[in-house]
FIKOLZA-1660 file (N, C-alpha, C; in steps of 0.1 Angstrom, whole numbers, plus 5000, padded with zeros to 4 digits):
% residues 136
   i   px   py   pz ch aa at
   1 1214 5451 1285  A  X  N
   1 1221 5441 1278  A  X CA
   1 1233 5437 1287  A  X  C
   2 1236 5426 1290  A  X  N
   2 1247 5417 1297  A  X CA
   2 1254 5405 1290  A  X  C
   3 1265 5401 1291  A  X  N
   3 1272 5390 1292  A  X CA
   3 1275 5387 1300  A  X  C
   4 1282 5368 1296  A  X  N
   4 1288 5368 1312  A  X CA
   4 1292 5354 1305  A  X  C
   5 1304 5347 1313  A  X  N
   5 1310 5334 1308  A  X CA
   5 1308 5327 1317  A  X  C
   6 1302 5333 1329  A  X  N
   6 1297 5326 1345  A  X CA
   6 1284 5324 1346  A  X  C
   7 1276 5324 1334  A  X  N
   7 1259 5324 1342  A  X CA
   7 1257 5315 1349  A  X  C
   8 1264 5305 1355  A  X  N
   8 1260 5302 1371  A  X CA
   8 1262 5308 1383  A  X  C
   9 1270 5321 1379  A  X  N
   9 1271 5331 1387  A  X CA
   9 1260 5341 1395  A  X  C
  10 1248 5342 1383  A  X  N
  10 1243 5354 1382  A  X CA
  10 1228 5352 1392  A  X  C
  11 1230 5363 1394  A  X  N
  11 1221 5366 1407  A  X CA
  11 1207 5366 1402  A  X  C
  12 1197 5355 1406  A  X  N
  12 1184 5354 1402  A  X CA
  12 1174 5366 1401  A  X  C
  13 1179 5377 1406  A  X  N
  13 1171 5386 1408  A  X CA
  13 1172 5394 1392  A  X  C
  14 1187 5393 1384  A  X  N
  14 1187 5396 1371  A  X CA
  14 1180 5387 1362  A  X  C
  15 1172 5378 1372  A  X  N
  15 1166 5370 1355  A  X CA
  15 1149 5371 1355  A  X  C
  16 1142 5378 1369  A  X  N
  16 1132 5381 1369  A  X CA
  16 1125 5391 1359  A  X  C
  17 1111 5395 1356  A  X  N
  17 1106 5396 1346  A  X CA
  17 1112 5412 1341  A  X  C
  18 1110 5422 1336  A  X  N
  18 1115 5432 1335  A  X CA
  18 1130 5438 1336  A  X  C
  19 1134 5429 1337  A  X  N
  19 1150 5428 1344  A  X CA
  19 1159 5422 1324  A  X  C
  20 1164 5411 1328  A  X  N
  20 1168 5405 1309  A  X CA
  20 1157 5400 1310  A  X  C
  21 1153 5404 1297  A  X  N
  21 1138 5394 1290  A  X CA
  21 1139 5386 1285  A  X  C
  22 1149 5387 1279  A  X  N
  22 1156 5374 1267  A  X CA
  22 1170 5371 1272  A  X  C
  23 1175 5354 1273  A  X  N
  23 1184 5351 1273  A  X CA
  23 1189 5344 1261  A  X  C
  24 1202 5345 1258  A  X  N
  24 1209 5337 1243  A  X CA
  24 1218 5330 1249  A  X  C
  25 1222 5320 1247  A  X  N
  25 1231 5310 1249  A  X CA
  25 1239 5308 1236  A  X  C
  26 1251 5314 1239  A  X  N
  26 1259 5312 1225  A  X CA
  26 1269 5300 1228  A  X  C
  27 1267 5289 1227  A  X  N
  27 1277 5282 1234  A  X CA
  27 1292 5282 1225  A  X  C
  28 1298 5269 1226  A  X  N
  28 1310 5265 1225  A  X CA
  28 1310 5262 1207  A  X  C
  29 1318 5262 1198  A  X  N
  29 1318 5259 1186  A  X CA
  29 1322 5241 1187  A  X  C
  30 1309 5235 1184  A  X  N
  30 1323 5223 1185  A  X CA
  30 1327 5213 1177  A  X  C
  31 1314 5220 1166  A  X  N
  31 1317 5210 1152  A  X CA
  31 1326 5217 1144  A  X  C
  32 1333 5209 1136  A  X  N
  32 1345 5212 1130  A  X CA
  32 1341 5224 1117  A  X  C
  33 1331 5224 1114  A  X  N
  33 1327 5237 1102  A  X CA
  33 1330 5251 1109  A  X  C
  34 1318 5249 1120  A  X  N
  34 1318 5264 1127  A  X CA
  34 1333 5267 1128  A  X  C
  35 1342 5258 1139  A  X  N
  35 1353 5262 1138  A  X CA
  35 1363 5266 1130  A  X  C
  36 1362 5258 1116  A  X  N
  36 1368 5263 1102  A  X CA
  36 1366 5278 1099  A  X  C
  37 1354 5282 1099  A  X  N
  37 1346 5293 1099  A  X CA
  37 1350 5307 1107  A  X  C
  38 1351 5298 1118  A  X  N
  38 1360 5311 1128  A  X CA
  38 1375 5312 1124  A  X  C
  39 1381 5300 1120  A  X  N
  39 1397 5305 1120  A  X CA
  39 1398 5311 1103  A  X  C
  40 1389 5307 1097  A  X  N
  40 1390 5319 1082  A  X CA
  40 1388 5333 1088  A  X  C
  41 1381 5335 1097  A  X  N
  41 1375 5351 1099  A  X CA
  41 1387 5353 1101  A  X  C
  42 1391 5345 1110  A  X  N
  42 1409 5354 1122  A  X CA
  42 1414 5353 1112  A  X  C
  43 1420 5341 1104  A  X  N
  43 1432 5343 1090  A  X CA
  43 1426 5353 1082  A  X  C
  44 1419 5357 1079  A  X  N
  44 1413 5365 1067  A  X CA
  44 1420 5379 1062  A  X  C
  45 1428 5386 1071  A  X  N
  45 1437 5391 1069  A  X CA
  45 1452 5388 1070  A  X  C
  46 1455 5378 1074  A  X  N
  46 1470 5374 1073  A  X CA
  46 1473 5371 1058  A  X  C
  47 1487 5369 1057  A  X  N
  47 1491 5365 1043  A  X CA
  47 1495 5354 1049  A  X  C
  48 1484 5336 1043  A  X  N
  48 1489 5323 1044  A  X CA
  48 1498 5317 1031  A  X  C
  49 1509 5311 1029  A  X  N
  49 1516 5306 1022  A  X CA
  49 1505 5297 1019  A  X  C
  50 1504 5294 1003  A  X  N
  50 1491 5283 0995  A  X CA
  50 1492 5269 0999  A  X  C
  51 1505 5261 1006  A  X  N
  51 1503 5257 1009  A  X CA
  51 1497 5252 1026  A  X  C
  52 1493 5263 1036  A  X  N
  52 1483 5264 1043  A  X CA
  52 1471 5253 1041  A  X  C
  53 1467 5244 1050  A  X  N
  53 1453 5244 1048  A  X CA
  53 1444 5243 1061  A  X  C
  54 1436 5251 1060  A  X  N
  54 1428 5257 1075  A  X CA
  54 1420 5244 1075  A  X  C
  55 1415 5239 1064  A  X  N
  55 1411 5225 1071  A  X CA
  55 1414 5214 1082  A  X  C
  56 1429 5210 1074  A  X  N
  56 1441 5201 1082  A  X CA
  56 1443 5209 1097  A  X  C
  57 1442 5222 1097  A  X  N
  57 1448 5227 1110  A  X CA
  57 1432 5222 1119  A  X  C
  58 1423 5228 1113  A  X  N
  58 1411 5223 1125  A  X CA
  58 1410 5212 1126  A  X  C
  59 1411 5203 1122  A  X  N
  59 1414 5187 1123  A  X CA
  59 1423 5186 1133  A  X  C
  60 1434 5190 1134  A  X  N
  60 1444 5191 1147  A  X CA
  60 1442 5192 1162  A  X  C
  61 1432 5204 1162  A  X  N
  61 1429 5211 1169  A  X CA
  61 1421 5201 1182  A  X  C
  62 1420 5202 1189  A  X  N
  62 1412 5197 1204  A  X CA
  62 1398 5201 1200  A  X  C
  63 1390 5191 1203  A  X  N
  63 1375 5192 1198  A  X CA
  63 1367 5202 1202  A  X  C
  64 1369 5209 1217  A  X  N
  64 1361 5217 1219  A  X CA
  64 1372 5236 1218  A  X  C
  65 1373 5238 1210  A  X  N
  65 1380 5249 1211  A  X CA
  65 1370 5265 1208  A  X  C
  66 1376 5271 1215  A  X  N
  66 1368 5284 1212  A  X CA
  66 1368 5293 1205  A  X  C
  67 1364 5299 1203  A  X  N
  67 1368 5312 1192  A  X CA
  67 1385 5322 1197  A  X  C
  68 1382 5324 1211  A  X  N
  68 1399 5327 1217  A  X CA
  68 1410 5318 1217  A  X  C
  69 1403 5304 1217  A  X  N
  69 1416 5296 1215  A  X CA
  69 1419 5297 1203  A  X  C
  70 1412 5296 1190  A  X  N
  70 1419 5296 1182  A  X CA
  70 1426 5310 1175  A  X  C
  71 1420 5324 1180  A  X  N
  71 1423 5332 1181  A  X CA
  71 1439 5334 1185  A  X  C
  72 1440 5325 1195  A  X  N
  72 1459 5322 1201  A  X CA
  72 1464 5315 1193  A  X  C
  73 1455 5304 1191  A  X  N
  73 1463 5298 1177  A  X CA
  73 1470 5308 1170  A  X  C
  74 1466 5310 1165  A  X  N
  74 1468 5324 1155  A  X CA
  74 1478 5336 1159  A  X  C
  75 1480 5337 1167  A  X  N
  75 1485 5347 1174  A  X CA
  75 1498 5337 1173  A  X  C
  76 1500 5325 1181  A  X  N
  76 1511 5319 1180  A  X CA
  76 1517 5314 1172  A  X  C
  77 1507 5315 1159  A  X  N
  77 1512 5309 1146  A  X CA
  77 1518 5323 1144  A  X  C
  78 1513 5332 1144  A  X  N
  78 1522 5348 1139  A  X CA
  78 1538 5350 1151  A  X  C
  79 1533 5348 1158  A  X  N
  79 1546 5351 1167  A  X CA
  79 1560 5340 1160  A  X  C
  80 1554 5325 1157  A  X  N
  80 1569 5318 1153  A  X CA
  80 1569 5321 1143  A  X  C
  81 1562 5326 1132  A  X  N
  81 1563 5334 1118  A  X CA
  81 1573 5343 1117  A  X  C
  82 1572 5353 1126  A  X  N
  82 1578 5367 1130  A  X CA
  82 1597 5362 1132  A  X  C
  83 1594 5352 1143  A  X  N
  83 1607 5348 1150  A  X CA
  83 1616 5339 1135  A  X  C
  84 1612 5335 1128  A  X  N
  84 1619 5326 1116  A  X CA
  84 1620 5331 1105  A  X  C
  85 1610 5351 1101  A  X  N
  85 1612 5359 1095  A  X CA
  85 1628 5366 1102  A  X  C
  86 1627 5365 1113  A  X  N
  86 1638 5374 1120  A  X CA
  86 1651 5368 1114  A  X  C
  87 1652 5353 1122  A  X  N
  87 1663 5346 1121  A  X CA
  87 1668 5347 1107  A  X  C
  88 1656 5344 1095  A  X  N
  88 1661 5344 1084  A  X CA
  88 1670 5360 1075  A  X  C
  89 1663 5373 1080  A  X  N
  89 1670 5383 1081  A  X CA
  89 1683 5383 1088  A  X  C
  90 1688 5378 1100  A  X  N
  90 1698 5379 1110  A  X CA
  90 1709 5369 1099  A  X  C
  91 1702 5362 1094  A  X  N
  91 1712 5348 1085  A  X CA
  91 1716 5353 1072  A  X  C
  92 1708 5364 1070  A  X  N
  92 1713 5368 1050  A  X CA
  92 1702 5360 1043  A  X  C
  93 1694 5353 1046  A  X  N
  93 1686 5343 1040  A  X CA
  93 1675 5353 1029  A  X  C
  94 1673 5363 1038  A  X  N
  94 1660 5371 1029  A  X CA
  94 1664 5386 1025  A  X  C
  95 1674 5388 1019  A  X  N
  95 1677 5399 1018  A  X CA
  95 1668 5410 1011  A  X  C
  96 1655 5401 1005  A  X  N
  96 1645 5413 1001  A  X CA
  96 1639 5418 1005  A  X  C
  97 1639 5417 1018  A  X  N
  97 1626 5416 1029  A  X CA
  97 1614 5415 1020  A  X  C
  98 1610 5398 1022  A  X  N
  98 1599 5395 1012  A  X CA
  98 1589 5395 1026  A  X  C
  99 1575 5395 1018  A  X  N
  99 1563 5397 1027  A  X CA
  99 1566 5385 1034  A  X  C
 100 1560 5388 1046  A  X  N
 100 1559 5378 1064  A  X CA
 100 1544 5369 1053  A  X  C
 101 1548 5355 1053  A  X  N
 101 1537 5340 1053  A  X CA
 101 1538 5332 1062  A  X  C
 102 1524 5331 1065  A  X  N
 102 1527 5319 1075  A  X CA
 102 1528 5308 1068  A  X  C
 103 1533 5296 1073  A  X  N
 103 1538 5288 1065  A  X CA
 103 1531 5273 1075  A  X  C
 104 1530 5263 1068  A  X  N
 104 1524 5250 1078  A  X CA
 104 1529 5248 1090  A  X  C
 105 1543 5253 1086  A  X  N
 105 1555 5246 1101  A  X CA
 105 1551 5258 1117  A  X  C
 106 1545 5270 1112  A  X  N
 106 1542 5278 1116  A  X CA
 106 1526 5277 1126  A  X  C
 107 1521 5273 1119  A  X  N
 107 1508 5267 1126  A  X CA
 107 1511 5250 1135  A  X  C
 108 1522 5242 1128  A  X  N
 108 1524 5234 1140  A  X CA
 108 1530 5236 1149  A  X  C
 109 1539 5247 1149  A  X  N
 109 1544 5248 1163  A  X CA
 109 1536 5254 1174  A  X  C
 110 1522 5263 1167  A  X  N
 110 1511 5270 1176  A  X CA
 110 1505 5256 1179  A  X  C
 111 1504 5249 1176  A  X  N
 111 1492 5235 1178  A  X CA
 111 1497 5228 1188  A  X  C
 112 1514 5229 1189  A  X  N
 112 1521 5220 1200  A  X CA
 112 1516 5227 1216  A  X  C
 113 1509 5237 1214  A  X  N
 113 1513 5242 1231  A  X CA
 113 1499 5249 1232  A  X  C
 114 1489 5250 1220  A  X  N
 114 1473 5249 1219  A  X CA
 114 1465 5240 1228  A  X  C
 115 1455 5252 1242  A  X  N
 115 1450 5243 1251  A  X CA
 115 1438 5249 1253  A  X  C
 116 1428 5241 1249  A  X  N
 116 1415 5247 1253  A  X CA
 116 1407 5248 1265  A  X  C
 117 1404 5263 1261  A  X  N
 117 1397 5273 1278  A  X CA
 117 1391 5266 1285  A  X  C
 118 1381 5259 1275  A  X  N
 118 1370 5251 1286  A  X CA
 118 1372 5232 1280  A  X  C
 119 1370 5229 1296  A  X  N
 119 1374 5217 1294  A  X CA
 119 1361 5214 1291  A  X  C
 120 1359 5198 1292  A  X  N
 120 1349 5187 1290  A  X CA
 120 1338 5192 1301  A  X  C
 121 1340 5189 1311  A  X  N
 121 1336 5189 1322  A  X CA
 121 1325 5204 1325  A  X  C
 122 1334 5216 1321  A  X  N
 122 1328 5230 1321  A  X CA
 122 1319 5232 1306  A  X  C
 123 1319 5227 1295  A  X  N
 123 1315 5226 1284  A  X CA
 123 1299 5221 1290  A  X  C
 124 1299 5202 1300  A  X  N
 124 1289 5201 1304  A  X CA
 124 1280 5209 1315  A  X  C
 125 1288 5218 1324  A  X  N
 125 1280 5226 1332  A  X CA
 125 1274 5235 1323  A  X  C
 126 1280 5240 1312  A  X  N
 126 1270 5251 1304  A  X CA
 126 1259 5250 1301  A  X  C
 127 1258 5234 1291  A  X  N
 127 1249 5230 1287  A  X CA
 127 1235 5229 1298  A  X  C
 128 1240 5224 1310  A  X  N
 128 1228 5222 1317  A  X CA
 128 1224 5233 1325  A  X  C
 129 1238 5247 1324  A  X  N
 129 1227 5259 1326  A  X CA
 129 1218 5266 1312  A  X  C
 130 1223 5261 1303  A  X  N
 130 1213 5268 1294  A  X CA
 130 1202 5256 1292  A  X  C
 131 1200 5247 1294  A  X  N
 131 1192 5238 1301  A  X CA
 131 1178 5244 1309  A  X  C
 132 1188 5248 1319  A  X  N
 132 1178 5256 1330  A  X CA
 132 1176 5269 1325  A  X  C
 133 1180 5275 1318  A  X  N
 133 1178 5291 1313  A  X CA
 133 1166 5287 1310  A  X  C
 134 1169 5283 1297  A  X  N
 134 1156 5277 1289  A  X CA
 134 1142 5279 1288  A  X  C
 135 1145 5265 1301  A  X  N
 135 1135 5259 1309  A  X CA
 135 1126 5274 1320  A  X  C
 136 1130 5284 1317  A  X  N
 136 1125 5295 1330  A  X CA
 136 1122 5304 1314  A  X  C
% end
């Protein structure tokens, strides 16, 4: 078994018979469901404030994003969470220390600086190697 994010990399001699028998092409997510789909998995354990809505955010989002981008999404939506939980502790603002939510404003500031891995351009090289995978 192998991966690889380069199969135009890979040395023909791993694609001969006995060698991988089967190839899978898992490509890029690029309709907006799959994507929705993936950022419920990643939020699925966070605590989102009800007003969240993971729809609105994929809608935001750059068309071809990946499962690691929005994985940083996420990551970055937690990090200004964290930083405005702090502030608000440092201020007297939360003196109960209530549970960490992410909150909408939290997910836009991740969306301002959200850049996806693979451009247009690399999205089309894929396609036309699993094209050629395929096709062999």
């Amino acid at each position: 078994m192998g991966a690889t994010n380069r199969p135009d990399l890979l040395d023909q001699s791993l694609l001969r018979p006995g060698r991988f028998d089967k190839l899978l092409y898992v490509g890029v997510s690029e309709d907006r469901e799959s994507q929705l789909r993936i950022l419920r998995a990643i939020t699925n354990k966070f605590r989102l404030h009800p007003s969240v809505n993971l729809n609105q955010i994929v809608e935001q989002c750059p068309p071809c994003v990946t499962g690691a981008d929005l994985y940083s999404l996420c990551s970055d939506t937690m990090m200004s969470a964290l930083k405005r939980k702090i502030h608000h502790i440092e201020e007297g603002l939360d003196t109960e220390h209530s549970e960490l939510l992410l909150m909408p404003e939290d997910f836009q500031s991740a969306l301002t600086t959200l850049q996806p891995s693979v451009s247009q351009q690399e999205l089309h090289n894929y396609r036309l190697i699993q094209q050629k995978l395929s096709a062999t």
